[in-house]
Structures are given as structure tokens and as C-alpha cells.
N, C-alpha and C positions, 0 to 999 in steps of 0.2 A: 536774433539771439544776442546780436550784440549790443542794440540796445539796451534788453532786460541787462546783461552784465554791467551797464554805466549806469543803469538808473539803479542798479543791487551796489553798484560801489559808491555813489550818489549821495543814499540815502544809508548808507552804513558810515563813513563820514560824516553824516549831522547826528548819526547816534552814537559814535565814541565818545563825544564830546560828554554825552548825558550819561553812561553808562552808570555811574552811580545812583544817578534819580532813579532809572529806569528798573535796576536790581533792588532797588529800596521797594520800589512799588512794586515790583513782583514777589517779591517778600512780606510785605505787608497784605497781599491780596492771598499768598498760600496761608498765610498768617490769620487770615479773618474768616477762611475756610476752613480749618482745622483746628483752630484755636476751639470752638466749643466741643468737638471730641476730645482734643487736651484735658478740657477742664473738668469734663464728664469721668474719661476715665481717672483721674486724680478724685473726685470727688468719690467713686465709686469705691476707690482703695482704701481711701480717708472716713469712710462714714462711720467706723465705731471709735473715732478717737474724741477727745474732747474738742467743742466749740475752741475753747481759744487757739489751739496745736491747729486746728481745720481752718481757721480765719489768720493766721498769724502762716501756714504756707502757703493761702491763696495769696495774702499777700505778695510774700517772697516773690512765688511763683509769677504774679503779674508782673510787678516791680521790676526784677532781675532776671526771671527766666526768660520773659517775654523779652522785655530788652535785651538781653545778650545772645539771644534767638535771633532776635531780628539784623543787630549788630554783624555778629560773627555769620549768616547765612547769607547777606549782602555782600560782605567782603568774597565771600567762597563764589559766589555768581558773579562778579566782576572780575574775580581769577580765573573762570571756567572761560567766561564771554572775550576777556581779551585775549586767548588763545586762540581763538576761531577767525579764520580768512577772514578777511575786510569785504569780501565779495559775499560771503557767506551771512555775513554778523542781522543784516536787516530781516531777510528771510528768515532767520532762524528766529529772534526775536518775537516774530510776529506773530511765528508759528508757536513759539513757544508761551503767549497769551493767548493766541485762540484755546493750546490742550487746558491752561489754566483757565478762560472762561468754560470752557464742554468740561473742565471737573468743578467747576459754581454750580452748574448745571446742574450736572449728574448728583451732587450732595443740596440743591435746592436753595442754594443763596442765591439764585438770582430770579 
């Protein structure tokens, strides 16, 4: 047991360092899973307006919403993640890519 707790404090250690990469790409992975429901339902809401009002929010939407999406949800998983035990941080991590590969899965992006 003691082991696993040094090699849990170990490897949580080499990833505070990265925590920002790491929230970035989990962000951009909920991001690439969700984003075509996004665009769906916005498209859905949008269909009787005119072409340029429908291409001029996709716009926006891409541009801004997806950036400041991406932005502002990274920072919030960096604030979540360095609250969590240093013994904790790796394990949770990992697990919390596996539930986001088994929801790739479950919506068929992978």
C-alpha cells in the first residue's frame, strides 16, 4: 500500500507541473465531443432566420463562444484540480480521461 501512495505522490508531482496542458486537453476533448450537439442545437433554433444573421452567429459562435469556452473551462479545471491531495491528483486524473474516453464512446467519436 505504501508503495501505491509514492508512486500516487510520484506521478502527481510530474503532473502539477503540466496541469494547465492537461486541463486544456481535457477541455478541448469535452469540446470536440459536444461541440457538434452545440452546433446542432443552435442550428436548430436558428433555421428560419436569414443566411447572413445564421452565418454571421456561427461565426461569433466559433470565434468567441468556442474560445472563451475553452478559455474560461480550463481555468475552472485548474482551480477544481489544484484543490485536490497531491496523493489524490494522479488517480483522479486518469480516471477522469478514462469517464471522458467511455463518454467518446458512448456519443461514437471514437
Amino acid at each position: 500500500m505504501h508503495f501505491l501512495l509514492n508512486l500516487s505522490e510520484s506521478l502527481s508531482r510530474l503532473m502539477v507541473d503540466y496541469l494547465p496542458q492537461i486541463c486544456a486537453a481535457l477541455t478541448a476533448t469535452l469540446m470536440a465531443i459536444y461541440g457538434t450537439d452545440i452546433n446542432r442545437m443552435v442550428r436548430r433554433s436558428t433555421a428560419k432566420w436569414h443566411f447572413l444573421a445564421r452565418f454571421a452567429l456561427f461565426v461569433f459562435l466559433c470565434a468567441f463562444g468556442y474560445g472563451t469556452l475553452s478559455v474560461f473551462a480550463t481555468w475552472v479545471f485548474i482551480w477544481i484540480l489544484k484543490k485536490v491531495s497531491l496523493s489524490l491528483l494522479a488517480p483522479l486524473i486518469i480516471c477522469i480521461f478514462i469517464v471522458v474516453g467511455l463518454l467518446a464512446e458512448e456519443k461514437n467519436k471514437i
